[in-house]
C-alpha positions as CSV (number, residue, x, y, z in Angstrom):
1,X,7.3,37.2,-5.5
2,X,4.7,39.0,-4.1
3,X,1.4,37.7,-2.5
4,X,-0.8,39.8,-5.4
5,X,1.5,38.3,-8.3
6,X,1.1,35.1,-6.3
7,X,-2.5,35.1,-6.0
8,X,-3.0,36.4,-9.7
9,X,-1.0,33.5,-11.1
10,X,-2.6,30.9,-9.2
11,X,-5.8,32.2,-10.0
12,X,-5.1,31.8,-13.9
13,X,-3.3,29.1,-13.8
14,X,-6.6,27.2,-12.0
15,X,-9.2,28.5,-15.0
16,X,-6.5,27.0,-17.7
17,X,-6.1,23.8,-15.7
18,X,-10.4,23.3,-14.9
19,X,-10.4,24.6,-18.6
20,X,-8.1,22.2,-19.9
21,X,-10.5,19.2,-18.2
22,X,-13.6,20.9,-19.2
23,X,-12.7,20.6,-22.9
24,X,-11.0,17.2,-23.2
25,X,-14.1,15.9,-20.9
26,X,-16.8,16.8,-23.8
27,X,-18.1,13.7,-24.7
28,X,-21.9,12.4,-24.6
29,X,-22.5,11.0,-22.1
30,X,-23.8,7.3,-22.6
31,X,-27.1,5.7,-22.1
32,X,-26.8,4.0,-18.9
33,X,-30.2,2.1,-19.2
34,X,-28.2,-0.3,-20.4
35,X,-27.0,-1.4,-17.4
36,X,-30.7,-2.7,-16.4
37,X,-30.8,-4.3,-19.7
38,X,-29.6,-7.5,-19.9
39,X,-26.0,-6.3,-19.7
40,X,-25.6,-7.6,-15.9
41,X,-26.9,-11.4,-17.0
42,X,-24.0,-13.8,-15.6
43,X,-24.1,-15.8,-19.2
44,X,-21.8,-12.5,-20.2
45,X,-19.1,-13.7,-18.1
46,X,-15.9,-11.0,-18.5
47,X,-17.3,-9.7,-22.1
48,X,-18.2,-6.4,-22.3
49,X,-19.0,-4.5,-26.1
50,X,-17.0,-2.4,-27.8
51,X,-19.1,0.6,-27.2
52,X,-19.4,-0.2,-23.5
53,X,-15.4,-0.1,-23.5
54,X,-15.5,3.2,-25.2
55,X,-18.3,5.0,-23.6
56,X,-16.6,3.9,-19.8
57,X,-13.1,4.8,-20.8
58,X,-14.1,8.5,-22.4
59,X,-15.7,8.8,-18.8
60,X,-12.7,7.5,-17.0
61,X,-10.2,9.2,-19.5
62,X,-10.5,12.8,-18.3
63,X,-10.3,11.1,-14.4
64,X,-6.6,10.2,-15.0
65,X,-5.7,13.2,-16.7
66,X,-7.8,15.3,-13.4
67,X,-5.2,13.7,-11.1
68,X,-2.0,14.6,-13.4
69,X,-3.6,18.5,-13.7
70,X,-4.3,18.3,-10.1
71,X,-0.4,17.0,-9.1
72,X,1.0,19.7,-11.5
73,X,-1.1,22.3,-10.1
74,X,0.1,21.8,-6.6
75,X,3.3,21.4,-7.4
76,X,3.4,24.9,-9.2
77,X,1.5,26.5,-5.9
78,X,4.1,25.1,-3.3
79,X,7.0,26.1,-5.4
80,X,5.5,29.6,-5.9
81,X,5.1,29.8,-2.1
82,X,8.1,28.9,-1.1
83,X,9.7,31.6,-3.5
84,X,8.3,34.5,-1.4
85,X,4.5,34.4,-0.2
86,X,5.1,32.4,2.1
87,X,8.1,34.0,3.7
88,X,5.9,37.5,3.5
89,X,3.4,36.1,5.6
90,X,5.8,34.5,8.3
91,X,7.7,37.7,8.4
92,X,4.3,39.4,9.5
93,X,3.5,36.8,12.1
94,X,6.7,37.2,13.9
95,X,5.9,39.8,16.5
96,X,2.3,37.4,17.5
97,X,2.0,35.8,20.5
98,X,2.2,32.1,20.7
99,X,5.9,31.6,19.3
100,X,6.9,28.7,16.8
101,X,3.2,27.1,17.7
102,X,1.4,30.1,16.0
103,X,3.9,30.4,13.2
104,X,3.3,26.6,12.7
105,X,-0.4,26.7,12.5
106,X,-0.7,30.1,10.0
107,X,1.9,28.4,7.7
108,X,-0.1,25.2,7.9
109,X,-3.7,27.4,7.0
110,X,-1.9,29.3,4.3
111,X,-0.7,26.6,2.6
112,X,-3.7,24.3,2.7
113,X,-6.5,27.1,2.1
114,X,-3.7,28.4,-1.2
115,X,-4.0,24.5,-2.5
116,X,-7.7,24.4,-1.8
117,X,-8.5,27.3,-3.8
118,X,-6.2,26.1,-6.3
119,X,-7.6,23.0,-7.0
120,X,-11.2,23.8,-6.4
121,X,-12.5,24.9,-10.0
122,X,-10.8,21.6,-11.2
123,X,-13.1,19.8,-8.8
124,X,-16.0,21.6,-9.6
125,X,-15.3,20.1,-13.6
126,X,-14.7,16.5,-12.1
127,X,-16.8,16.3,-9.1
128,X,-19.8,18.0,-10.0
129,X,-20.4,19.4,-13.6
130,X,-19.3,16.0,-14.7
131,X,-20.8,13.5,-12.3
132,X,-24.3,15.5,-13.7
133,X,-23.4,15.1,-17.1
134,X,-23.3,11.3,-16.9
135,X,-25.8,11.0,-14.5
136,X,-23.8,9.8,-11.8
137,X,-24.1,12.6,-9.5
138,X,-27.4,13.5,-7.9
139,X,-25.8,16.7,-5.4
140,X,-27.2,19.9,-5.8
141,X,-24.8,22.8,-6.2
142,X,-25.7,24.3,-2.9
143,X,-24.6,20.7,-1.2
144,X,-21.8,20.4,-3.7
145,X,-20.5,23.8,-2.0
146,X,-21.7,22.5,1.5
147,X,-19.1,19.8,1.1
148,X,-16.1,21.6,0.1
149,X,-16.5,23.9,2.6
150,X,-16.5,21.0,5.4
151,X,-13.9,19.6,3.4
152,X,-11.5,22.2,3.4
153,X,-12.4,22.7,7.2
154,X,-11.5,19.5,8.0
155,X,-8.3,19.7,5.9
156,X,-7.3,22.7,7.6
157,X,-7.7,21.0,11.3
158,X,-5.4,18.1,10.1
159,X,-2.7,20.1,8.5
160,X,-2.5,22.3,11.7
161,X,-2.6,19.0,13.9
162,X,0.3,17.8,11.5
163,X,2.4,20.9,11.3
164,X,2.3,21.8,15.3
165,X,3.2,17.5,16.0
166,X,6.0,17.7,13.2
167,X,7.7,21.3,13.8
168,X,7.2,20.9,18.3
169,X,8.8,17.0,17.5
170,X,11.9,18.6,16.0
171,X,12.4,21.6,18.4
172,X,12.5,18.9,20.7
173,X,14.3,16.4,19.8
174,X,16.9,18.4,17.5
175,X,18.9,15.4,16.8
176,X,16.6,11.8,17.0
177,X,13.2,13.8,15.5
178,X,13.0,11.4,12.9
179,X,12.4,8.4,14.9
180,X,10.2,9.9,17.6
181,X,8.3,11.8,14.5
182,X,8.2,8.1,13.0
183,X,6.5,7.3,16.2
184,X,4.2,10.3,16.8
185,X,2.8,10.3,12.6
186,X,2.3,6.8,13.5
187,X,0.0,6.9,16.4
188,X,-1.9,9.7,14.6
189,X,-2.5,7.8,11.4
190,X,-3.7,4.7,14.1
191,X,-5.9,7.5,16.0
192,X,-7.1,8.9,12.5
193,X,-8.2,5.6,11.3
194,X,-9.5,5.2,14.8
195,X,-11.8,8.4,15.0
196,X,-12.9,8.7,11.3
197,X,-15.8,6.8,11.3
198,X,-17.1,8.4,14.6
199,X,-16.3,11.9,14.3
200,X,-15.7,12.8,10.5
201,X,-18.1,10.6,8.7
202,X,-21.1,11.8,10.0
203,X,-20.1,15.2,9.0
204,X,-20.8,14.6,5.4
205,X,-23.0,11.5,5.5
206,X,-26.0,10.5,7.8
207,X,-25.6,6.5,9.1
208,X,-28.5,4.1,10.2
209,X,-28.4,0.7,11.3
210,X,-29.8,-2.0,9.0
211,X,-33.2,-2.6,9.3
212,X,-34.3,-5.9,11.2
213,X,-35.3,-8.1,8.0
214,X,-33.9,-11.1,5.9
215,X,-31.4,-9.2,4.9
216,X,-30.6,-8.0,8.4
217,X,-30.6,-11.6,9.4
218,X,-28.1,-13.1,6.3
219,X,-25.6,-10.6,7.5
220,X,-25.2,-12.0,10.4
221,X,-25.5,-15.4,9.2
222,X,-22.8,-14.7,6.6
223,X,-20.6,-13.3,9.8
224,X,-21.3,-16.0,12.2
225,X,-20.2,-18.8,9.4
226,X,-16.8,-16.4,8.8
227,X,-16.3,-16.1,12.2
228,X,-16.0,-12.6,12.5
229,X,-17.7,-9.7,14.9
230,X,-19.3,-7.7,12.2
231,X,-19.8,-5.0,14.7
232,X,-22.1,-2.1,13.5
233,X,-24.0,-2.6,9.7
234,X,-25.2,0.8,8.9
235,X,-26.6,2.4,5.8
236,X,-25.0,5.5,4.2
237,X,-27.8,7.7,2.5
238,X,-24.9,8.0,-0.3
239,X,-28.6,8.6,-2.7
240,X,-28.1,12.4,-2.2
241,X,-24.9,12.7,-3.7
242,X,-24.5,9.5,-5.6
243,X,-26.0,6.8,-8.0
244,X,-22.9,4.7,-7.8
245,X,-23.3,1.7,-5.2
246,X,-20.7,0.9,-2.8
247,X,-19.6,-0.5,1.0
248,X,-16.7,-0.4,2.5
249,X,-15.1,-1.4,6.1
250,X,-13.5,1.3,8.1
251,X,-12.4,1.8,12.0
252,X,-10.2,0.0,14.5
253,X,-10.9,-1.8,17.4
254,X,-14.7,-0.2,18.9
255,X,-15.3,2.4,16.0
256,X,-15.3,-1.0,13.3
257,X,-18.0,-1.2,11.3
258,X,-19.7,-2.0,8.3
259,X,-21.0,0.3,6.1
260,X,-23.7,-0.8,2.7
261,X,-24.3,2.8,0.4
262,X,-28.5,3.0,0.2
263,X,-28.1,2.9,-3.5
264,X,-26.3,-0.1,-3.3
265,X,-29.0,-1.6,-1.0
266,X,-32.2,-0.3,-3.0
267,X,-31.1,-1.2,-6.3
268,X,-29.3,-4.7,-5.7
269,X,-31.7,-7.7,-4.8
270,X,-31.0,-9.5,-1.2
271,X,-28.6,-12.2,-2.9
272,X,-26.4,-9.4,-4.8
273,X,-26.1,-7.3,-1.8
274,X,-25.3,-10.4,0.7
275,X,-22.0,-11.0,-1.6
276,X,-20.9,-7.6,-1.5
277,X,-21.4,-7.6,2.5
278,X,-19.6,-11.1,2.3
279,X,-16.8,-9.5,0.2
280,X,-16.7,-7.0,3.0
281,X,-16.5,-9.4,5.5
282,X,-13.7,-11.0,3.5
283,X,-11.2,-7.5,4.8
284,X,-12.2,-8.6,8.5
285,X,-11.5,-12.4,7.9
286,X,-7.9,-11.6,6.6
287,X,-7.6,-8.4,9.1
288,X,-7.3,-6.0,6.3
289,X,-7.5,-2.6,8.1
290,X,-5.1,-3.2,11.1
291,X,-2.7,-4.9,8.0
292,X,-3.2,-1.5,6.5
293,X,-2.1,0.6,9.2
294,X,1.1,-1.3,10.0
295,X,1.9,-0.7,6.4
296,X,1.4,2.7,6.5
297,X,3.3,2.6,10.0
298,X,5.9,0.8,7.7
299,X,6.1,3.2,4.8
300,X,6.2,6.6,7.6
301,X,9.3,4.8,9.0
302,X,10.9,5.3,5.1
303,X,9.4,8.3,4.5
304,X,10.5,9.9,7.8
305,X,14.4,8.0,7.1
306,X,14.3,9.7,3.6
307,X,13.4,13.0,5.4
308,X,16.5,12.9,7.7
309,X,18.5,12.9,4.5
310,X,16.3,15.6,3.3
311,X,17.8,17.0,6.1
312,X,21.0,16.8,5.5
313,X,21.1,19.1,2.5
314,X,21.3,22.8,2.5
315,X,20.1,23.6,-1.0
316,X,16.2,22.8,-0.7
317,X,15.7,24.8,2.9
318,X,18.3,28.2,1.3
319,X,15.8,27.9,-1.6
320,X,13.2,28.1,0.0
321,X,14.4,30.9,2.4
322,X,14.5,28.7,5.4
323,X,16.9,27.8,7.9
324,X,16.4,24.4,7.6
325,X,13.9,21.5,8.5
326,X,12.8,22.5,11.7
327,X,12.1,26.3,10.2
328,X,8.4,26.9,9.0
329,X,9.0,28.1,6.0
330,X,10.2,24.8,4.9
331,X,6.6,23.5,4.4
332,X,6.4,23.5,0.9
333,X,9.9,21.8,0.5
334,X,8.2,19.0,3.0
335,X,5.2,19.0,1.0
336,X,7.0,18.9,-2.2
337,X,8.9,16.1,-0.7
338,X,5.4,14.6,0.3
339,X,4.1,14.7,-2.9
340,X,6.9,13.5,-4.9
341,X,7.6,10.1,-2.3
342,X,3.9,9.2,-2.7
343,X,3.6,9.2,-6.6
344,X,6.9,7.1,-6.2
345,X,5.4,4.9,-3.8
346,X,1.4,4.9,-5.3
347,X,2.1,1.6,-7.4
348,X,3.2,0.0,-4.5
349,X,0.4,0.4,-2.4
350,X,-2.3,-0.3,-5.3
351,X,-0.3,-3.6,-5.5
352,X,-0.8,-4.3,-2.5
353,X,-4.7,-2.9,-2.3
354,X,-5.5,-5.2,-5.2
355,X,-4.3,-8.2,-3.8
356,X,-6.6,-7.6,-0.6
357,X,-9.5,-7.0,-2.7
358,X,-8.5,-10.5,-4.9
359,X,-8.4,-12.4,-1.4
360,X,-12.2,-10.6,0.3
361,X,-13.3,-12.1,-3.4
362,X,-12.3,-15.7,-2.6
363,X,-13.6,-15.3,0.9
364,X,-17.0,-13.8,-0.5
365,X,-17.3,-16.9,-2.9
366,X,-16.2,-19.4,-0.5
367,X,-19.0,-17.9,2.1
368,X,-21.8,-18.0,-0.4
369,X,-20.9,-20.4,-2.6
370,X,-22.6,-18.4,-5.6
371,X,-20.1,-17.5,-8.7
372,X,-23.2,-16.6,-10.7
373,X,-24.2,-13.8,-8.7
374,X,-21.1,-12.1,-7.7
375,X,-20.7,-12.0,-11.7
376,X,-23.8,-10.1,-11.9
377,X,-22.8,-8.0,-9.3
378,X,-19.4,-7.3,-10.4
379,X,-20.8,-6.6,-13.8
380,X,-23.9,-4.3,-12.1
381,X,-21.3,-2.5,-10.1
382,X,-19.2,-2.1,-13.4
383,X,-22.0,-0.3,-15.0
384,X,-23.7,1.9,-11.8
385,X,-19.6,3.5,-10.7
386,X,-19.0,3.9,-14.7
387,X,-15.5,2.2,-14.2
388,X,-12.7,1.7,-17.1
389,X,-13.6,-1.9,-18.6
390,X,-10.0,-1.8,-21.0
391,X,-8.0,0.4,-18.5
392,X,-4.4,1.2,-19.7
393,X,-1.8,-0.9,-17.6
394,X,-0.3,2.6,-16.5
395,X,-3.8,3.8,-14.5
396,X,-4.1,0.5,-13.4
397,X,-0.6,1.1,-11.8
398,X,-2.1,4.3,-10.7
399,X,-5.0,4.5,-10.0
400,X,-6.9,1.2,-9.6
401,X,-7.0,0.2,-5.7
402,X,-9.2,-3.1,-6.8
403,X,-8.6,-5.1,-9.9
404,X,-10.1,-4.8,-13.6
405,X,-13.7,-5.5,-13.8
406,X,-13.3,-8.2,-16.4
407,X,-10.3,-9.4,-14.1
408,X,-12.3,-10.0,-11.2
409,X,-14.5,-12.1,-13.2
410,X,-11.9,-14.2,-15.3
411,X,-10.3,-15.1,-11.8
412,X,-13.6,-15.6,-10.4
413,X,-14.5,-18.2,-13.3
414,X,-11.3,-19.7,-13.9
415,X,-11.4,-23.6,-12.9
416,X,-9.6,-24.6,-9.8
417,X,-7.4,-27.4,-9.5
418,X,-8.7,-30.5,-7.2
419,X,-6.3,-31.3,-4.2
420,X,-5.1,-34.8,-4.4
């Protein structure tokens, strides 16, 4: 195939697919006042209306079927590119200084800019013209492009990074890559973890330390009593993207921290936002993070035993016009393989997520002995991030990191036996 025909396809087959979305995602939006309305009282418990469960699902509906689009579409580009444009390019690239290394990082570009472009009119329909049609996002298009762009940049870095480590890794250890690449994709996914909060955050979000206040004071309060170094609280000014509220933990050892979206902290009153620091707080308690990277250390040590099997075959690398693993024109089969091992494995790890999330829950409640307000806030947060109130048990498989709202609440309220 050539790289015109390639590049025409692709092209058509992204306006059908960000098509596709635009049209099954034409539903009016709902009237989020609501939400400030009485609709986040405790009293309401898990209950939410009929028309809440329909408005929030025909928001969430088009989400799931974005992912499915998006998986097919990159499937389709990686299997056109490994039946000829690919190959094209690296046959061009063969006379250029620099050996395997430079052959490694123009594969790595080609590849990642062709799925970039790919997939970037179906983010446009999810990301931005939707998020403004239900008043959840408050980007501009200019910033909307801004972020892509750093996006892909960033992308781009780490799939260069990845494709020199894994391709050098194999040239040089021929016969035991798989363990030492085990090793190596482990250290980088600690390091990654590690350096994202310093050095990538801030690219697309500015960070300021809580202000000295009440606030500032229960935080560490709420830390002291869990016995945890909270390390840095800072503020995300999430507001020019965003009106959803969130905070989340991230970083290893001195780049921990804390981190409260503003929306979450200007709309929330001081005892809403105290339980969502305390639910944070909850991750550090049980260790959450470092537990997270040993299971992904865990889950590269299959993937990587799965790939020396790969290995093994001749088929996949003949197909795709490669001599074999260690050739770089086997990036798309190692990307397809990718792909395909982490839909397998996605249930598994959401499993997993959910449970954490359950436990932070129980600490949060335990530190601030308050059921009625983490109701509200559940139900608050329900309502701000438009989340699926009756979600299928398929996406909850899927795509649902932390549990139902209405099960978050029914295990929040459910009566707990007395020890005897």
């Amino acid at each position: 195939m050539s790289v015109a025909r390639f590049a025409v396809i692709v092209a058509l087959l992204a306006g059908v697919v960000a098509g596709t979305l635009a049209l099954v995602s034409r539903t009016p939006a709902p009237v989020r006042a609501e939400a400030r309305q009485g609709s986040t009282e405790p009293s309401l418990g898990a209950t939410f209306t009929d028309d809440q469960i329909a408005s929030h699902g025909a928001y969430r509906g088009p989400a799931y079927l974005s992912y499915f689009l998006s998986l097919g579409l990159q499937v389709i580009v990686l299997v056109l590119l490994a039946r000829g444009p690919l190959r094209w390019v690296m046959d061009r690239v063969e006379a250029w200084p620099g050996g395997w290394v430079t052959k490694a990082l123009v594969a790595a570009v080609v590849v990642s800019a062709a799925l970039w472009l790919a997939t970037l009119p179906l983010d446009y329909v999810r990301g931005y013209a939707m998020g403004h049609a239900w008043g959840l996002s408050t980007q501009t298009f200019g910033g909307w492009v801004g972020d892509q762009l750093r996006g892909a940049a960033v992308g781009l870095v780490f799939a260069a990074v990845a494709a020199v480590a894994f391709f050098g890794v194999i040239r040089w250890q021929p016969r035991s890559w798989w363990w030492i690449g085990w090793l190596t994709f482990s250290a980088l996914s600690a390091v990654l973890v590690f350096i994202w909060p310093v050095l990538i955050a801030p690219l697309f979000n500015k960070f300021t330390p809580l202000r000295d206040g009440h606030l500032k004071d229960r935080v560490v309060a709420l830390a002291d009593e869990a016995g945890v170094q909270v390390g840095e609280v800072l503020v995300s000014d999430a507001s020019r993207r965003t009106t959803a509220e969130n905070a989340y933990v991230t970083g290893l050892f001195g780049s921990k921290r804390l981190v409260l979206y503003d929306t979450l902290v200007e709309n929330g009153d001081e005892d809403e936002t105290a339980f969502v620091v305390a639910h944070e707080l909850g991750h550090k308690v049980e260790n959450h993070v470092p537990q997270g990277v040993m299971l992904s250390v865990i889950g590269l040590l299959f993937s990587f035993g799965a790939l020396r099997w790969l290995a093994s075959l001749d088929g996949p690398w003949r197909w795709a016009g490669a001599d074999g693993i260690g050739d770089v024109r086997a990036l798309p089969v190692l990307l397809l393989f990718s792909i395909t091992l982490s839909f397998v494995v996605l249930p598994v790890e959401n499993v997993i997520s959910r449970r954490f999330e359950a436990t932070a829950d129980r600490v949060a409640i335990s530190l601030t002995e308050d059921p009625q307000t983490a109701v509200k806030v559940f139900r608050r947060l329900a309502f701000s991030n438009i989340s699926d109130l009756r979600p299928p048990q398929v996406a909850v498989s899927l795509f649902f990191s932390h549990p139902p709202t209405p099960e978050r609440i029914e295990e929040l309220l459910a009566p707990r036996s007395s020890s005897p």
